[in-house]
C-alpha positions in Angstrom: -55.3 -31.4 -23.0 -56.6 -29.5 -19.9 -54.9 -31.2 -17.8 -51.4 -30.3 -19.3 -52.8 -26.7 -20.0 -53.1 -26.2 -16.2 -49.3 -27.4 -15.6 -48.1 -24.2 -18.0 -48.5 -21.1 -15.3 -45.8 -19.4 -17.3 -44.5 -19.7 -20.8 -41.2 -18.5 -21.6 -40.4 -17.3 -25.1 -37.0 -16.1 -26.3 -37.4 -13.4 -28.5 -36.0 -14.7 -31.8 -38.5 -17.0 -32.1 -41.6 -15.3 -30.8 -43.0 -14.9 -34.8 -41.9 -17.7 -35.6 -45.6 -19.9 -37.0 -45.2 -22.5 -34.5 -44.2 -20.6 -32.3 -47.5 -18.8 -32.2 -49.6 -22.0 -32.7 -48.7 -23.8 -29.6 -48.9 -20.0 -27.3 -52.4 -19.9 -29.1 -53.6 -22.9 -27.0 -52.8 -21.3 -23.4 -54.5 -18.5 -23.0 -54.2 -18.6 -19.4 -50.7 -19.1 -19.3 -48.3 -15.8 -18.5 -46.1 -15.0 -21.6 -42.3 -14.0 -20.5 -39.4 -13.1 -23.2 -35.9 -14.2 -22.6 -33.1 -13.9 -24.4 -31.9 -17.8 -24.3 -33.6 -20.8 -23.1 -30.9 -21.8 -20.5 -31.1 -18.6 -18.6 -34.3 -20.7 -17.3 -33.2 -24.2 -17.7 -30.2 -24.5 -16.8 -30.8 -22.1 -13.6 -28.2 -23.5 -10.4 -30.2 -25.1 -7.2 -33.6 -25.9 -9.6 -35.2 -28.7 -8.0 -36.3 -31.2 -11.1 -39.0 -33.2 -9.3 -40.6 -30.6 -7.8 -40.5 -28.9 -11.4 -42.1 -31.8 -13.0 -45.3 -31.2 -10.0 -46.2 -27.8 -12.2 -44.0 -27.6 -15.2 -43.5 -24.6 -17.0 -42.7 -24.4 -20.6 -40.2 -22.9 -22.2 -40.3 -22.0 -26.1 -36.9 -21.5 -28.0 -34.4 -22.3 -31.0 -32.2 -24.9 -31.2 -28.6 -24.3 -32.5 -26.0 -26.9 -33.9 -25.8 -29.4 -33.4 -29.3 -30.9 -34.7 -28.8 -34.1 -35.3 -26.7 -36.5 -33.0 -25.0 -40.3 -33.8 -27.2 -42.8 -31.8 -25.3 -44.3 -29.1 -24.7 -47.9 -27.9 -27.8 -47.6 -25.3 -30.4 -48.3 -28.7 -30.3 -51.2 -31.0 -30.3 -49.8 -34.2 -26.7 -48.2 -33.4 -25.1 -50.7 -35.6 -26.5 -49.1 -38.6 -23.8 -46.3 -39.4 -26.6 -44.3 -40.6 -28.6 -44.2 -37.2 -28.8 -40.4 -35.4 -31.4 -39.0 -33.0 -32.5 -35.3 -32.4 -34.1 -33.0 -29.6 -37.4 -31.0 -31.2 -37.9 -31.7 -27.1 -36.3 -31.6 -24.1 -38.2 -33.6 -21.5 -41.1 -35.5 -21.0 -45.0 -35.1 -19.8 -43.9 -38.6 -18.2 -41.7 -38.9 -15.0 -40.4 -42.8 -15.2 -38.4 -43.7 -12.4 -35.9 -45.2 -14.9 -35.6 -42.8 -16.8 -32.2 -40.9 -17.7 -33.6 -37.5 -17.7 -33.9 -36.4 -14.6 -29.8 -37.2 -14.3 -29.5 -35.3 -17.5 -31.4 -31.9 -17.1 -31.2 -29.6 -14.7 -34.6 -28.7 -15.1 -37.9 -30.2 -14.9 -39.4 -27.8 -17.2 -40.3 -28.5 -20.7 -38.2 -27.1 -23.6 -39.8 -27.1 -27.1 -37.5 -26.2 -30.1 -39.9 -23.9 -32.9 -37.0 -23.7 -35.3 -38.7 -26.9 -37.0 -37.2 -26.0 -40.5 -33.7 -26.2 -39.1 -34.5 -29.3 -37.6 -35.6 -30.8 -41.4 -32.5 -29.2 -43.1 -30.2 -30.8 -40.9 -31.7 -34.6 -41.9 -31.5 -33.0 -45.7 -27.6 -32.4 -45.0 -27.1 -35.5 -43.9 -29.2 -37.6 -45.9 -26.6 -35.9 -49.0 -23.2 -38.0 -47.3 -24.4 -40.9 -45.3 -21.6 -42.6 -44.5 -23.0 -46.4 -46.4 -25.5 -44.8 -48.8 -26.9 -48.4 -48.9 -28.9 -48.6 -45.6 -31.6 -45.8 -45.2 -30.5 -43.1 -42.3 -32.7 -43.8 -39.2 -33.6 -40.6 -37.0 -35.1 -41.1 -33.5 -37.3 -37.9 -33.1 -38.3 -39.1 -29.6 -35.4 -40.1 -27.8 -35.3 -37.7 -25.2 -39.3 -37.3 -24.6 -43.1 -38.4 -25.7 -44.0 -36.4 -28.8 -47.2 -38.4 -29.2 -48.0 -37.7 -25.6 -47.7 -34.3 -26.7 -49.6 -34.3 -30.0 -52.5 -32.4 -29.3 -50.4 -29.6 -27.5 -47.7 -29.7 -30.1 -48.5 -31.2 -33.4 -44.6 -32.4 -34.7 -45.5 -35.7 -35.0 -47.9 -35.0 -37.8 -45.4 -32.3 -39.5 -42.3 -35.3 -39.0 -44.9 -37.7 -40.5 -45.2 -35.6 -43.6 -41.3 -34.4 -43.9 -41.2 -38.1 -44.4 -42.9 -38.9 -46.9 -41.3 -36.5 -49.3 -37.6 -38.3 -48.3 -36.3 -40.9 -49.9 -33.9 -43.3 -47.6 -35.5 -41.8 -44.9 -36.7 -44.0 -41.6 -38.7 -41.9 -38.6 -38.6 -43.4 -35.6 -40.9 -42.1 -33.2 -40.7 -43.6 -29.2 -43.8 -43.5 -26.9 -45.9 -44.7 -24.5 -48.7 -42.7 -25.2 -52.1 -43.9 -25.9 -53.2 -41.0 -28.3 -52.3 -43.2 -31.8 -56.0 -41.1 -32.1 -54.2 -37.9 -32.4 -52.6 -39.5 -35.8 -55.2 -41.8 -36.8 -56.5 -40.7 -39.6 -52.8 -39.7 -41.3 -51.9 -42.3 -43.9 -49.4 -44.7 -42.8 -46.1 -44.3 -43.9 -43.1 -47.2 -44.4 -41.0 -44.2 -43.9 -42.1 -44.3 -39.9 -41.7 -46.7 -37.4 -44.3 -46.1 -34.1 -42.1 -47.4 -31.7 -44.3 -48.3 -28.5 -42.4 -48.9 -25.3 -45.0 -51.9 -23.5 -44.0 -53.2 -19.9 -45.9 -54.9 -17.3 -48.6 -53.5 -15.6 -46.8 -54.0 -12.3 -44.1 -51.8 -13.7 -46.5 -49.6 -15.2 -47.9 -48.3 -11.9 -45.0 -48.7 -9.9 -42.1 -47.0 -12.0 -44.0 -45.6 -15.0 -46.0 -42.3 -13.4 -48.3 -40.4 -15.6 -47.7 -42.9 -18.5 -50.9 -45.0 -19.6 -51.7 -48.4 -18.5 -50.8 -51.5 -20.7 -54.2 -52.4 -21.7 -54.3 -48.7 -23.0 -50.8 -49.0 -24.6 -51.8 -52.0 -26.0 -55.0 -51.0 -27.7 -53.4 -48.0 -29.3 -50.6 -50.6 -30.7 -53.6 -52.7 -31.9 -55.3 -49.4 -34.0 -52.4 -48.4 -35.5 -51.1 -52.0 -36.8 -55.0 -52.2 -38.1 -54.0 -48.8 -40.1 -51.5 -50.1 -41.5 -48.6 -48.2 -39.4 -45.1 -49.8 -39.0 -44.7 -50.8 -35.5 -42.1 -51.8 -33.2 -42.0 -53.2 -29.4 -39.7 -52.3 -26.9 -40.0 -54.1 -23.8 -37.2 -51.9 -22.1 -35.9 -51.3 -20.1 -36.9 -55.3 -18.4 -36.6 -54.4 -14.4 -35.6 -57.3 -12.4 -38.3 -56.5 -10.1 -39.4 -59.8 -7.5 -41.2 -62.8 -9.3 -40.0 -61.0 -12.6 -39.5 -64.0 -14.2 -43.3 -65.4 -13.9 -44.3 -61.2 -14.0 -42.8 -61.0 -17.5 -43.9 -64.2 -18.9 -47.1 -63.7 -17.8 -46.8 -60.2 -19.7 -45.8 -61.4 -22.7 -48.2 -64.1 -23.0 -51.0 -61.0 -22.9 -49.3 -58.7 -25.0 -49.1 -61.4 -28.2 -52.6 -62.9 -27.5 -53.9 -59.3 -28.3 -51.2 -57.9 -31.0 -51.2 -59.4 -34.7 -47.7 -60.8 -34.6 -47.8 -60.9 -38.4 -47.8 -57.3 -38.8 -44.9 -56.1 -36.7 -42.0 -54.8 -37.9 -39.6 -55.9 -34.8 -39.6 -56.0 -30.8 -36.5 -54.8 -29.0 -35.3 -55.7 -25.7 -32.7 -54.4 -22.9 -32.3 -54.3 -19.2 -32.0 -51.2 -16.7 -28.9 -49.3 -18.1 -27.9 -45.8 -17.7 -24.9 -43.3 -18.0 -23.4 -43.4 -14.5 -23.1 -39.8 -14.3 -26.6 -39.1 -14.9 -27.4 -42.1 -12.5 -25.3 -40.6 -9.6 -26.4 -37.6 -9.7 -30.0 -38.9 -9.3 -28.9 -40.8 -6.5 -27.0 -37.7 -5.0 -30.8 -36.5 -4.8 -31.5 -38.9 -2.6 -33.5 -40.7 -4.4 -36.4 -43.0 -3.2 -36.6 -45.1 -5.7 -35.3 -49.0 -4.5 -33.5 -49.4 -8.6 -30.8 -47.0 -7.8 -29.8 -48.6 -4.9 -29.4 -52.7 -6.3 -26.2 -54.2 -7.4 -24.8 -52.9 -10.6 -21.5 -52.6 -12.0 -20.7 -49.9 -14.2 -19.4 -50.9 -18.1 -17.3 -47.8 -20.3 -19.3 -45.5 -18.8 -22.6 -47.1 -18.4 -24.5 -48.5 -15.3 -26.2 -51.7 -15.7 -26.9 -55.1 -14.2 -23.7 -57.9 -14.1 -22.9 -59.2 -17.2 -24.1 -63.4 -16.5 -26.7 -61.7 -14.6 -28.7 -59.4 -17.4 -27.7 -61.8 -20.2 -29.4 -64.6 -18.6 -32.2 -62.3 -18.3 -32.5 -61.4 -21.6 -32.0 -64.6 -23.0 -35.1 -66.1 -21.3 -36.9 -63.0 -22.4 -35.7 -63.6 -26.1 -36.8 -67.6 -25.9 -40.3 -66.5 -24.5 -40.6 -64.1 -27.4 -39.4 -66.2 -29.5 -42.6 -68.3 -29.1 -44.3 -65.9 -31.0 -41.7 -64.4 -33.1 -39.0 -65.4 -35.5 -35.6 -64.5 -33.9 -34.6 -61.6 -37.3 -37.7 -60.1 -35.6 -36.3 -59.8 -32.2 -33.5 -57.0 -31.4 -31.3 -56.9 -28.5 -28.8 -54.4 -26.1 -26.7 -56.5 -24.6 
């Protein structure tokens, strides 16, 4: 917690929310930080000319409302898409993290860190919803941490423990919260819910340390996965995106193998799989930055809208991925994006 304390030099609060309770609960754990009012959130974040890496080196926070919409459809980039019923939200914009890979930094214009205090509204909108699902026969899936870490975050703002709860009083309700964290410790002694699914993203530790700065190492990853399958928690796998790194085929193997000699395979809900993919205009304008990253600069080819590998080329990959899962797995337990 310190060391995210000493990245806040300034905290910028609009005004409407300032009394809000949550609000004051997360400005009640920086008391160094300095405290500026502003009337919106994007007078700050969406500033021209901001530089986003050099933002992410000392990030400042930014503390505001979030207006409709609250709830988006999932798109095609996640596997549970198929499910008409599937939606994601943003309680917060950015991530402690700063993945190579990842589509944020083509997305923002800012490196800063948004979080949205309006967490009632957030819950009303899922209520609204939940009232006309389009097939009222499959439960409505939310992915609360599509667009960051919030158990990363858990100790500096506690939403995952509030989501957990929301849950429980819902019915035909599924959570799903994303991480790579290695603080299953912050929720540890909740009790588990079938209404959430603890989604850990795992890759190898090559990847890890090469494309995955500031996250955890696998062995870390891993023994959080272990606690919280011990507890009881739902969880879920995603090796994604794979990265088609040299010697990736015996790297990945190799990975798997140590992943599922350490995991109870018994007690997981599902794994998921996909390949390097992005929305092309949030990939080029990384690349406009000159980026210096080697996996914006390999062969892609760009499908309605969305930059990934060749089609022969990533489905050969991910159907040697699937049969080396599959060692371990049945194949209803293993979930694709093709």
């Amino acid at each position: 917690m310190i060391k995210f304390q000493s990245k806040f030099s300034h905290i910028y609060v609009e005004k409407q929310i300032e009394n809000l309770p949550f609000s004051k609960l997360i400005i009640s754990k920086f008391n160094h930080s300095k405290i500026i009012k502003i009337d919106h959130y994007k007078d700050i974040f969406n500033r021209v000319r901001q530089d986003f890496q050099v933002q992410k080196e000392a990030m400042n926070l930014i503390l505001a409302r979030k207006t409709e919409p609250l709830l988006y459809p999932a798109s095609d980039m996640v596997q549970d898409y198929k499910n008409p019923n599937s939606f994601y939200n943003t309680p917060i914009l950015n991530c402690l993290y700063n993945c190579e890979y990842c589509f944020l930094q083509g997305m923002y214009p800012s490196g800063n860190l948004v979080v949205f205090t309006n967490e009632l509204d957030f819950y009303n909108s899922i209520d609204q919803k939940l009232s006309m699902l389009e097939d009222p026969n499959k439960p409505m899936i939310v992915s609360i941490s599509y667009n960051t870490d919030l158990l990363a975050m858990e100790n500096l703002f506690p939403m995952v423990s509030r989501w957990i709860e929301f849950a429980r009083t819902r019915k035909n309700l599924i959570i799903e919260i994303r991480t790579k964290s290695s603080f299953f410790h912050s929720i540890k002694d909740m009790k588990p819910s079938k209404s959430i699914i603890l989604s850990w993203t795992l890759s190898p530790e090559e990847i890890c340390k090469e494309y995955e700065i500031g996250a955890p190492p696998l062995l870390k990853r891993l023994n959080a996965v272990s606690n919280a399958l011990d507890k009881g928690w739902r969880v879920r796998l995603c090796f994604d995106p794979i990265l088609l790194i040299n010697n990736w085929e015996t790297i990945y193997n190799q990975f798997i193998d140590d992943v599922f000699s350490q995991i109870k395979t018994d007690k997981l809900r599902d794994v998921t799989i996909g390949v390097f993919r992005m929305n092309k205009d949030y990939f080029n304008r990384i690349r406009k930055r000159e980026s210096k990253s080697a996996l914006y600069y390999k062969n892609y080819v760009i499908e309605e809208g969305t930059v990934t590998l060749e089609k022969n080329e990533r489905q050969e990959a991910l159907n040697k991925i699937e049969r080396k899962i599959g060692h371990y797995l049945p194949e209803d337990k293993i979930l694709m994006w093709s």
